[in-house]
KEZABA-10290 format. One record per residue: x, y negated, z negated of N, C-alpha, C in turn; residue in one letter. Coordinates in steps of 0.1 Angstrom, whole numbers, plus 5000, padded with zeros to 4 digits. Layout:
BEGIN
XYZXYZXYZA...
This chain:
BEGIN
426887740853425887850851426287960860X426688100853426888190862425688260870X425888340877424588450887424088500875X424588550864424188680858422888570847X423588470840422588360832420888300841X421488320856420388240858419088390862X419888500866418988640861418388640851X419288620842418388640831417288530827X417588420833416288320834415488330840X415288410850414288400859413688540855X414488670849413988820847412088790838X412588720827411388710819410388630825X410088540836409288440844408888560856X409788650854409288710869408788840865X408688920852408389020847406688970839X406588820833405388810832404688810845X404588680857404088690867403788840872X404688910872404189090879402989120868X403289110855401789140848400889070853X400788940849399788850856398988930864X399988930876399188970892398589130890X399489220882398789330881397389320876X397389240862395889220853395289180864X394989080872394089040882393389160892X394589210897393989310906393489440899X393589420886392489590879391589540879X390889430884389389410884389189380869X387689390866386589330853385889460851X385489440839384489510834383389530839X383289400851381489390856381789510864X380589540868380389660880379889550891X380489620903380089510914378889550921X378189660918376689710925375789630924X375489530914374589420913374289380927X375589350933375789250945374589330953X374689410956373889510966372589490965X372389490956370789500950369689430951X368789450960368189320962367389270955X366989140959366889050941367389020926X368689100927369289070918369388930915X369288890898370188760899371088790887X372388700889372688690882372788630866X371288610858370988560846371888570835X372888640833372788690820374388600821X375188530831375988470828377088540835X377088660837378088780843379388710854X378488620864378988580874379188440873X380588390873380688230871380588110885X379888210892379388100907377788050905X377887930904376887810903375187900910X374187890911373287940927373087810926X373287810939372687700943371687670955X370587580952369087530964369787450976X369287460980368987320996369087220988X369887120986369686970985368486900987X367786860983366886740992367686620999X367586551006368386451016368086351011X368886251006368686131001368586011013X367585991015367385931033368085771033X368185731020369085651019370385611019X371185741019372185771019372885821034X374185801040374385881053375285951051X375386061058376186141051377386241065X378886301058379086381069378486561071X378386621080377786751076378786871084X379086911074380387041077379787211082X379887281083379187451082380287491063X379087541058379487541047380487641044X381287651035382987791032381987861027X382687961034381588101030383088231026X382788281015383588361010383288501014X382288521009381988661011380388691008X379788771021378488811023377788921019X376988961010376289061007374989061008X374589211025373689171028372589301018X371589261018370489341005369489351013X368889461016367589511021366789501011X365689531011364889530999364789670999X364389770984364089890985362789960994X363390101003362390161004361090141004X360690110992358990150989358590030995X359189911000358889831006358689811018X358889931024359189971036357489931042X356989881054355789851061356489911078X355189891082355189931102356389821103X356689711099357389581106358589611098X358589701088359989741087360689621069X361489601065361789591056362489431051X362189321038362689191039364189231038X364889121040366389141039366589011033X367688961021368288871019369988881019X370288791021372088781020372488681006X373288760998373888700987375288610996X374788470994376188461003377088350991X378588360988379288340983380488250984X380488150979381488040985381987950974X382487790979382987680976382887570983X382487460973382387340981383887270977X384187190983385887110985385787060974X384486980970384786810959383086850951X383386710940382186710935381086630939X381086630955380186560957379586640972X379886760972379486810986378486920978X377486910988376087010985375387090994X375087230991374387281007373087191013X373387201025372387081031371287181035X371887271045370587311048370887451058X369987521063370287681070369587701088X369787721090369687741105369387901110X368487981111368588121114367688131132X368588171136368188241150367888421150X367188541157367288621156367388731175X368088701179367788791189367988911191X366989031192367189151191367489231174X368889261180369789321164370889221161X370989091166371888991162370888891154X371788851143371188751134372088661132X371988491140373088461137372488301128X373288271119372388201105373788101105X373587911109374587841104374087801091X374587781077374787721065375887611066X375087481064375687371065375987301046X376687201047376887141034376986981039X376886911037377186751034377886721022X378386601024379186521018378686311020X378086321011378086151012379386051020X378885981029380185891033380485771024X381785761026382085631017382285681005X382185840997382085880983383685870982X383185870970384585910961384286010949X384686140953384486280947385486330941X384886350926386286470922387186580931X388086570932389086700940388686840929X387886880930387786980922386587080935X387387250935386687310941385687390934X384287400933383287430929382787560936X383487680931382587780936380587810938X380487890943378987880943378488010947X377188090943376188130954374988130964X374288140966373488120976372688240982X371388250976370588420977369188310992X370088361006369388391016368588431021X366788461016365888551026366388531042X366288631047366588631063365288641067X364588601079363788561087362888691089X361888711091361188851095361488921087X361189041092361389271084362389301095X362889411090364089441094363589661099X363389691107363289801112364389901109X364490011111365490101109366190051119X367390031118369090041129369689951125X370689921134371989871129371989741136X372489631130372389491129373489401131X373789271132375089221131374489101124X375289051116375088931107376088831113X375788701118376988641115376488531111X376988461101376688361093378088251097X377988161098378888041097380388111107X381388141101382688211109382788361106X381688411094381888581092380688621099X380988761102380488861110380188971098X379289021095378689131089377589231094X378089371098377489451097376589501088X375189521092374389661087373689701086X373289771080371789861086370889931077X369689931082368190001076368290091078X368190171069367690331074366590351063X366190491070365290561056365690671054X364890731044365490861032365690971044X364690961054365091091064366291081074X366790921076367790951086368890931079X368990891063370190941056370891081054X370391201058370891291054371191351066X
């Protein structure tokens, strides 16, 4: 087999792949503002990540307990008109995967000191299971603890760190 044969074997394998990867990265049709929005759900099927509750604990069962994979955080104020003296609710759309078919969010942990919020999301896994190897994306719509006043905040949830902040219509401009 010469150089030039195996070019041309690999030109057409490597000219689809470049489309592939291009199609992926032009994004979808969806608009990603939903995310932002608070209380949004996603009903209508748009989004192919699971939501998923707190588990109940099978007290029967023992289990191991991990901090849950967390993909990506979107944090959502509630609108404006919601605004009170104590300032405004906040939830986090938070975004992930569990390993197998047998790992489940277990449970959430939120501390708040000052303008730090720091919130562990745990998952379990039955011991002794035997779980499909299949990774199960998911979401997970977080109320945060208290109202949320005008300024600026830190999130950090499990290993991410997210900024952000309350304002109102007069100190936006």
């Amino acid at each position: 087999m010469t150089a030039g044969s195996v070019t041309a074997m690999i030109r057409p394998a490597l000219v689809l792949f470049t489309l592939t990867a291009l199609a992926a990265c032009g994004g979808s049709d969806r608009a990603t503002a939903p995310d932002d929005t608070f209380g949004h759900r996603f009903e209508d099927g748009s989004d192919t990540r699971e939501t998923l509750a707190l588990a109940p604990r099978d007290t029967t069962q023992e289990y191991f307990s991990y901090p849950a994979v967390v993909d990506t955080l979107h944090v959502r104020p509630a609108p404006l008109g919601r605004m009170t003296d104590d300032g405004l609710p906040v939830e986090v759309l938070v975004k992930g995967a569990l390993p197998d078919g047998c790992s489940e969010l277990s449970g959430v942990e939120q501390e708040r000191a000052g303008n730090l919020v720091t919130v562990m999301l745990t998952m379990r896994r039955p011991k002794g299971a035997f779980c499909t190897q299949v990774v199960r994306p998911y979401r997970f719509y977080l109320p945060l603890d208290g109202r949320y006043r005008p300024g600026a905040y830190t999130l950090k949830l499990n290993d991410r760190t997210r900024p952000f902040e309350i304002t109102t219509r007069e100190s936006e401009s």
